[in-house]
C-alpha positions, 0 to 999 in steps of 0.5 A, spaced: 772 096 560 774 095 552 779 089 551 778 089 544 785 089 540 787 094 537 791 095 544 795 102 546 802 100 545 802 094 539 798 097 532 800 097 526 798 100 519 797 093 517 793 090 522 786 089 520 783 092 526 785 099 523 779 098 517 772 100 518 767 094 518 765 095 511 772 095 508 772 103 506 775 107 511 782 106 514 786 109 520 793 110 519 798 112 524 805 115 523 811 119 527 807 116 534 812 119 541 810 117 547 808 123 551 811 122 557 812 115 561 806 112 562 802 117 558 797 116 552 802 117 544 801 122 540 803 123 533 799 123 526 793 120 525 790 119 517 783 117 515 783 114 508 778 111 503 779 106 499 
């Protein structure tokens, strides 16, 4: 099992987990629902390059 943060309920865009290893890529997420109760969240999801 994977322990690694970050974790499926406490991210944010901010968070430094969110960039690649090498600084140049990033994940951002956005409008995230929760599907149904004790189910995965869904929503946008954006890679971005910098």
């Amino acid at each position: 099992m994977n322990n690694n943060y970050p974790n499926q309920w406490e991210f944010s865009n901010t968070d430094k987990e969110m960039f690649s290893p090498n600084q140049e890529y990033k994940i951002e997420f956005y409008n995230l629902n929760e599907i149904a109760m004790g189910a995965p969240i869904g929503g946008e999801c954006h890679l971005l390059i910098h």
